[in-house]
Every structure is written in structure tokens, then in C-alpha cells.
N, C-alpha and C positions, 0 to 999 in steps of 0.2 A: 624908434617908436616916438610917436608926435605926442605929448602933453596936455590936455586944455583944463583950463583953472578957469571957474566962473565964482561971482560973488563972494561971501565971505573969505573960501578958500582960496583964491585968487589973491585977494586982499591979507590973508594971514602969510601965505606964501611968498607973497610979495613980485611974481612974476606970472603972467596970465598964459604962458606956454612955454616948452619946452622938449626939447630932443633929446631923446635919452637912450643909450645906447645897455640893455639890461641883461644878465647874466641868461643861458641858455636854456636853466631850468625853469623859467620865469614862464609859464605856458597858460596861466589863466588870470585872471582880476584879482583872486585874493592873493595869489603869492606876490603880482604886483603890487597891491597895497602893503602888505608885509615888505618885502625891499624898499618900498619908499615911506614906512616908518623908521627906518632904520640909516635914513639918508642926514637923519637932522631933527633938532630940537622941532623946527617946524612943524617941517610934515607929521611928526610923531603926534603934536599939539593936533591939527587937522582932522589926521584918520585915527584918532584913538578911537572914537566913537562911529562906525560905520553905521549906524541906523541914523547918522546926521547925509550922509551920501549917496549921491546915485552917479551911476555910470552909463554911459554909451560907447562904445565901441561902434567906429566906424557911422557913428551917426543914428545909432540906434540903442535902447534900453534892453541890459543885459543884467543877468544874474550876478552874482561873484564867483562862480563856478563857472564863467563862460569861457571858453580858450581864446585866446590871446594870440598875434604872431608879432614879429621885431617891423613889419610895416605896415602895423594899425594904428590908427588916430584911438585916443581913449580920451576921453571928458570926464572932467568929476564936476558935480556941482550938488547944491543944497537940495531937501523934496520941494518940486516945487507945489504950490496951494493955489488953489482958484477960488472964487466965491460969487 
């Protein structure tokens, strides 16, 4: 599974992607967020706060309830704001 880190997150993380290879019950957005706070001081720092995050899978904006498989790209990044 592909990784993308944009802005702050990126920046807190310290690395803008990565390849992750994640246990097999791992089947939707939250449980992935839950195993990648549990990866490290970091990411814990990061995703404590999930109403700081949005995701895409595969290029598109998903829920945290959306499934997941071991070769989808997932994105995290800030909301973003227009004006």
C-alpha cells in the first residue's frame, strides 16, 4: 500500500511517502489510521486529531469507513480552504 503525506503532515512525519506493507485485517481508512498511530510518537502526534484530516484513496475523497485494499494509494492531508 502506497503512503502520500502532504503539508503539515508531511512535514511532521518527516517523509512525503511511503510503502507499507499492513496486517490483513486492515480493510478500511480507520483501522488504517488506528495502526499508523500506533507506528510511532509521530504519527500518534499527527492523527490524534482526525477532524485535522482528509483522505483519498486512489485519488478520490473517502469517508473513514471506506474499504481499503493492500494496492491502493491513500493520501492524507490538511482540509483544505478556499476564499
Amino acid at each position: 500500500m502506497k503512503l502520500l503525506y502532504f503539508a503539515w503532515i508531511r512535514t511532521n512525519l518527516g517523509v512525503s511517502e511511503e510503502s507499507v506493507d499492513v496486517p490483513s485485517e486492515i480493510n478500511d481508512v480507520r483501522a488504517l489510521l488506528d495502526w499508523l498511530v500506533n507506528r510511532g510518537e509521530s504519527y500518534k502526534a499527527v492523527f490524534s486529531d482526525l477532524s485535522l484530516i482528509r483522505v483519498a484513496v486512489n485519488q478520490e475523497y473517502v469517508d473513514l469507513d471506506n474499504a481499503i485494499t493492500k494496492g491502493d494509494e491513500i493520501a492524507f492531508f490538511p482540509p483544505v480552504t478556499g476564499g
